[in-house]
C-alpha positions in Angstrom: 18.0 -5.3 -17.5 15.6 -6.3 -14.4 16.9 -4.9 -11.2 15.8 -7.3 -8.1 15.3 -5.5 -4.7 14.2 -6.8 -1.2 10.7 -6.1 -0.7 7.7 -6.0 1.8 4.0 -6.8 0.6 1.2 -5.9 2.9 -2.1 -7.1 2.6 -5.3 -6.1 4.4 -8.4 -3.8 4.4 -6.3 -0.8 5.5 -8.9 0.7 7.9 -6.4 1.7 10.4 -2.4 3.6 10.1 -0.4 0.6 11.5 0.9 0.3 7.4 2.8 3.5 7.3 5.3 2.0 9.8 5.6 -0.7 8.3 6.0 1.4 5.0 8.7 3.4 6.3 11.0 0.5 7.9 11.0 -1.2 4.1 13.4 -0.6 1.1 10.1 -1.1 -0.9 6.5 -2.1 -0.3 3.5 -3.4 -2.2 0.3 -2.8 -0.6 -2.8 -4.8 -1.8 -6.0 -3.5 -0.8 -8.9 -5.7 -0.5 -11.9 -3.0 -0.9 -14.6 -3.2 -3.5 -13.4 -1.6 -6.7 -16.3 1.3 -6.7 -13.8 2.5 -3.3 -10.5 1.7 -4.6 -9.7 5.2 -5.7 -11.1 7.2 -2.6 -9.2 4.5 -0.7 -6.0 4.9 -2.7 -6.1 8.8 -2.0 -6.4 8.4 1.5 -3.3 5.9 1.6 -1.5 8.2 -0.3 -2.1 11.5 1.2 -1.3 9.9 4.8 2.6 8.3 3.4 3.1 11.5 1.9 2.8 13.3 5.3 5.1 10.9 6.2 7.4 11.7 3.8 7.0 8.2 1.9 6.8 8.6 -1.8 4.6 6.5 -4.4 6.5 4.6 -6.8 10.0 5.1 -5.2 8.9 3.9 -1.8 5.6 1.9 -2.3 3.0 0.7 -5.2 -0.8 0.1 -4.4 -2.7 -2.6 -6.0 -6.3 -4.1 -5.5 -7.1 -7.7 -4.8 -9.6 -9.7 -7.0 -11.0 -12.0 -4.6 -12.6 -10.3 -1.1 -10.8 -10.4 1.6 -11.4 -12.8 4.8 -10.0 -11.4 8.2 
């Protein structure tokens, strides 16, 4: 059984907090990160540590993923 829910996906370099709003004012978000893979995980603990002191929880409020191509502001 697949359960469909309403979603947001954000998209971006992340080099600034305006996401966790954004975060908290979804039933569920994707963020994809455009960042070289060799800083994916350093970024990943920095998104996650700073939703967490927001009280937003990985996997029941959000999922991270990386982007393949780079990213163009």
């Amino acid at each position: 059984m697949l359960k469909v829910n309403d979603g947001t996906v954000i998209e971006g370099i992340f080099d600034d907090d305006k996401y966790i709003d954004l975060v908290k004012n979804s039933n569920f978000s994707t963020l994809i990160i455009h960042i070289d893979i060799k800083d994916f995980d350093d970024k990943c603990v920095e998104i996650v540590t700073a939703l967490a002191e927001n009280g937003i929880q990985y996997a029941d409020d959000y999922v991270i993923a990386r982007a393949r191509k780079e990213y163009a502001s």
